[in-house]
KOLKOL-524635 format. One line per 10 residues: number of its first residue (from 0); their letters; for each residue x, y, z of C-alpha. Coordinates in steps of 0.1 Angstrom, whole numbers. Each point is the difference from the previous one (the first is absolute). Layout:
NUM	A	X:Y:Z | ... .
END
This chain:
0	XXXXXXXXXX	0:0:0 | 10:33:-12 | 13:22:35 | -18:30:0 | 15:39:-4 | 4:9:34 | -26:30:-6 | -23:-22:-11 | 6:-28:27 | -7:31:25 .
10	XXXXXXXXXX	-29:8:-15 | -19:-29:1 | 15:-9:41 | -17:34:10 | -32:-14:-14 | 2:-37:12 | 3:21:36 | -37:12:-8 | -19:-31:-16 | 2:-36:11 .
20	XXXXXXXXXX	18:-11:-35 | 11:17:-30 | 17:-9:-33 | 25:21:-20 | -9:-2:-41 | 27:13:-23 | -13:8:-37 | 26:8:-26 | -8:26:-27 | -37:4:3 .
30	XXXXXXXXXX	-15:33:-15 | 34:13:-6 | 10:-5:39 | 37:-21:0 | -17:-17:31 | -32:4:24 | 2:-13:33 | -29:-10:17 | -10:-8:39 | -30:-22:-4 .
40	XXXXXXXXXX	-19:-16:38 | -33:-21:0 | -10:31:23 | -1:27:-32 | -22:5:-27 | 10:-12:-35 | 16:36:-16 | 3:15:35 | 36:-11:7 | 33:24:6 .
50	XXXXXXXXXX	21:0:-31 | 35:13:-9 | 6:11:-34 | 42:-7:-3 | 24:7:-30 | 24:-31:15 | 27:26:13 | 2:29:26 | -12:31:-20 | 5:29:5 .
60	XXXXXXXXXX	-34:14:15 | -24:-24:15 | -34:17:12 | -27:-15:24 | -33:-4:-9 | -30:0:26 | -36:-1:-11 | -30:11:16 | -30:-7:30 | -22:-31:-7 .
70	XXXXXXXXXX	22:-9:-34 | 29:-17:-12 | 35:1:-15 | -18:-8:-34 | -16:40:-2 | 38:11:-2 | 13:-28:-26 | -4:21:-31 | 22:32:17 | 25:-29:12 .
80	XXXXXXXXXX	2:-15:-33 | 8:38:-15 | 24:9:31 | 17:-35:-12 | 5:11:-36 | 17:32:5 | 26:-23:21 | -13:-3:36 | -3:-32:20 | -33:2:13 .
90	XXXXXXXXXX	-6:-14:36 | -44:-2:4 | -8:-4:37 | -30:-14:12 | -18:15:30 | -10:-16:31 | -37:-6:4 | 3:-2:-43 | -5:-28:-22 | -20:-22:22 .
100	XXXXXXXXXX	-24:-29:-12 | -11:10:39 | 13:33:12 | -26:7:32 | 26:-5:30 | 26:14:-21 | -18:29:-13 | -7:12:36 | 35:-6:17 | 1:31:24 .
110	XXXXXXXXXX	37:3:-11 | -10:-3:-34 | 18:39:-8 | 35:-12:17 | -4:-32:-22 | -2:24:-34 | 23:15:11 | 28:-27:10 | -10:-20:-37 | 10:35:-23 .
120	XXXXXXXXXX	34:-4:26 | 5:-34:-7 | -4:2:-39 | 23:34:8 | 26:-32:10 | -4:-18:-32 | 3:28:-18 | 34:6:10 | 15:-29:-12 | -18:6:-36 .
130	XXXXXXXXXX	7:38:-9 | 26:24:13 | -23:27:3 | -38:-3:13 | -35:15:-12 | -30:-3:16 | -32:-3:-17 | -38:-3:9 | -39:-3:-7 | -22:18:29 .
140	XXXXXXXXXX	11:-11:28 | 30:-18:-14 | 7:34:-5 | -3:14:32 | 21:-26:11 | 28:7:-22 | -1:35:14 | -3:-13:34 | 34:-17:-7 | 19:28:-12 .
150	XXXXXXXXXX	-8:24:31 | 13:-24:18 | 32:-20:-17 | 6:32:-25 | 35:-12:-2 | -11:-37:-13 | -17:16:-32 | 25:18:-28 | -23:-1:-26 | -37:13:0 .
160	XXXXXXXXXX	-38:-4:13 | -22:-9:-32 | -38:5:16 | -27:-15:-21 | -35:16:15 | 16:-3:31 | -19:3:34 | 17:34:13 | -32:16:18 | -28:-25:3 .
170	XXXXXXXXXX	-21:23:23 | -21:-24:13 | 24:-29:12 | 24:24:7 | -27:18:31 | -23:-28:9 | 27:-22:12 | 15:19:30 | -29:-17:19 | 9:-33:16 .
180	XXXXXXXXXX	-36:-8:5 | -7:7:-37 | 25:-31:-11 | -20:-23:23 | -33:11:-18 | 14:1:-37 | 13:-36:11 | -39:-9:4 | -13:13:-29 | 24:-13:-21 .
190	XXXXXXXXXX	-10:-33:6 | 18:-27:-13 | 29:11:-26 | -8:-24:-31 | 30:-5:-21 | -17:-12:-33 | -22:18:-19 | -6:14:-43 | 33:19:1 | 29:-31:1 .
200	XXXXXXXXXX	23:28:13 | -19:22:28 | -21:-6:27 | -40:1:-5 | -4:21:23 | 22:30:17 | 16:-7:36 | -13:30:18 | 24:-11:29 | 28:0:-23 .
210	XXXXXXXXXX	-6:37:-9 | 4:5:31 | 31:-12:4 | 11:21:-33 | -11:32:17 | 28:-9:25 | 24:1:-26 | -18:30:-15 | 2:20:34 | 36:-8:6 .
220	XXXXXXXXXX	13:15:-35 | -13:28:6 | 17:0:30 | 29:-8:-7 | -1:21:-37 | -8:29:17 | 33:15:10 | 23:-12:-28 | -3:-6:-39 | 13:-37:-13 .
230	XXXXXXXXXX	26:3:-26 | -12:-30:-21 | -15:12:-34 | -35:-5:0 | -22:-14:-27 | -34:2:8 | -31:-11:-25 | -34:6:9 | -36:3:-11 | -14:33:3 .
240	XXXXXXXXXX	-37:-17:9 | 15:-22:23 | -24:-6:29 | 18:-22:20 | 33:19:7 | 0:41:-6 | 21:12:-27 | 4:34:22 | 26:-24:19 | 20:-9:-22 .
250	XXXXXXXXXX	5:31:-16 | 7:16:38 | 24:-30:2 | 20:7:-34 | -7:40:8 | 14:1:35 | 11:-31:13 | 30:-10:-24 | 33:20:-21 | -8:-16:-32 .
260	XXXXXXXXXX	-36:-9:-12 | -23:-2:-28 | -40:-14:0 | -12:-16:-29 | -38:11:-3 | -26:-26:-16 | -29:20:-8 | -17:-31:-15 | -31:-15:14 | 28:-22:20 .
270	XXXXXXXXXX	-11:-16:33 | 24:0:31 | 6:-34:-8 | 3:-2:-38 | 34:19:-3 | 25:-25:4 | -23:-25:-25 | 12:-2:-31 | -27:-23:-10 | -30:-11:12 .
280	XXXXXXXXXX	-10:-21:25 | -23:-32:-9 | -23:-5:26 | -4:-40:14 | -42:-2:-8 | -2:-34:19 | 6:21:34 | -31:21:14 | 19:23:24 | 16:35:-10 .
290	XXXXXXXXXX	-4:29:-24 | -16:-12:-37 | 17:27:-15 | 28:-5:-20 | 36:18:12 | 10:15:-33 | 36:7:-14 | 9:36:5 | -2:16:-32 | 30:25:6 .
300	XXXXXXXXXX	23:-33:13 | 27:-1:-33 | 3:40:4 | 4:-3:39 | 26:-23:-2 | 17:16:-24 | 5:37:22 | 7:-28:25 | 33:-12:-19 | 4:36:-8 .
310	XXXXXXX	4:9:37 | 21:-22:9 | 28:4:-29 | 1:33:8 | -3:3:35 | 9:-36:17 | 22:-20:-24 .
END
């Protein structure tokens, strides 16, 4: 048996750590990728799995990639795939609480934050051994996230912050979750977290109690953003009709809260979670749980991907 690149061998130990058993699948040039590693577990849905994306040598820059509440590593596969072609290894983490065929428990771990925190850290790890220099890149709250990382290890990450309709000011979670007592109610009225549902990579319904614990990450941004600007060139896409996440954040983010920073503006009719698609979604009709409506491909994808490369020629790499 073929030993493992010790990036790759890490990889996969930090998620046998989480689930009971895991297997490590290398494919070799598939969709122009030299080779795809996989971390598959009986414990994940089919499609949900983290992924690296690996050019079969230490490259130059390496970027993280974390996607968002409720989904999976699959919503930021097609911005991987591009980050991959313009010479990046790709490292695609996989959230706690994500991925689940049964996410309940999981879902509504009261150190679930800390946990989202400590996997962007640990992919942070792999990364090292894969790039010499480190971007960070994220859907909603993989976005946040990324942030969250940078205000705290600003020395870790040399290269930029690539923001895809990331969750910046999500007034809501961001207020309602100061309350202890309101966690112990959204637990209620969650109910039971199911895993499987029409969308093959997103929950069917949204963990309220996971919001939550993104307005934690929310709240301590801007606490920590508030008294210094990050360095990191900032890339930051986002749908002007976005009703999930405000585009008013992001802008104040790229405005006031880094040196070097642009915001690519989708004034489509783009939902908050269409902008990292590049295609659409097919919808599994045998299930009866979850929105009917299909996620479409954002229209503006090939031309925000392309100011992405832009960016970072002339202001990372």
């Amino acid at each position: 048996m073929k030993k493992l690149n010790p990036a790759l061998q890490q990889f996969q130990d930090h998620y046998a750590k989480r689930f009971t058993k895991v297997d490590g699948k290398s494919v070799s040039n598939k969709n122009g990728i030299k080779e795809t590693f996989w971390v598959t577990s009986s414990m994940l849905k089919k499609g949900n799995h983290p992924r690296i994306y690996h050019h079969g040598k230490k490259t130059k820059d390496v970027i993280v990639l974390s996607h968002g509440l409720s989904d999976s590593p699959y919503y930021m596969d097609a911005v991987a795939q591009r980050f991959y072609k313009e010479g990046l290894n790709v490292v695609m983490a996989l959230l706690p609480g994500h991925g689940l065929k049964e996410p309940d428990a999981a879902m509504e771990d009261r150190g679930l934050d800390t946990k989202w925190r400590e996997e962007i850290d640990a992919c942070i790890a792999v990364a090292e051994q894969l790039g010499e220099r480190i971007s960070l890149g994220g859907f909603s709250a993989g976005g946040a996230l990324c942030y969250n990382a940078i205000l705290r290890k600003p020395r870790k990450i040399k290269g930029g912050l690539f923001l895809f309709a990331a969750a910046i000011d999500v007034v809501l979670v961001k207020n309602i979750g100061r309350v202890s007592f309101l966690r112990t109610i959204t637990k209620i009225t969650d109910g039971k977290i199911i895993g499987v549902g029409r969308n093959p990579y997103k929950y069917p319904t949204f963990p309220k109690y996971g919001a939550l614990e993104l307005g934690d990450i929310i709240r301590e941004n801007e606490e920590l953003g508030a008294s210094k600007k990050i360095k990191q060139p900032v890339f930051a896409a986002h749908s002007i009709e976005d009703k999930t996440a405000t585009v008013e954040g992001v802008l104040d983010l790229v405005k006031n809260k880094c040196v070097n920073g642009i915001a690519f503006l989708i004034s489509a009719n783009v939902a908050h979670g269409e902008v990292p698609l590049a295609k659409d979604i097919k919808l599994d009709t045998k299930q009866t749980v979850g929105p009917k409506k299909i996620p479409k491909a954002n229209p503006d994808f090939e031309a925000m991907m392309d100011s992405m490369a832009r960016f970072f020629k002339n202001r990372v790499g």
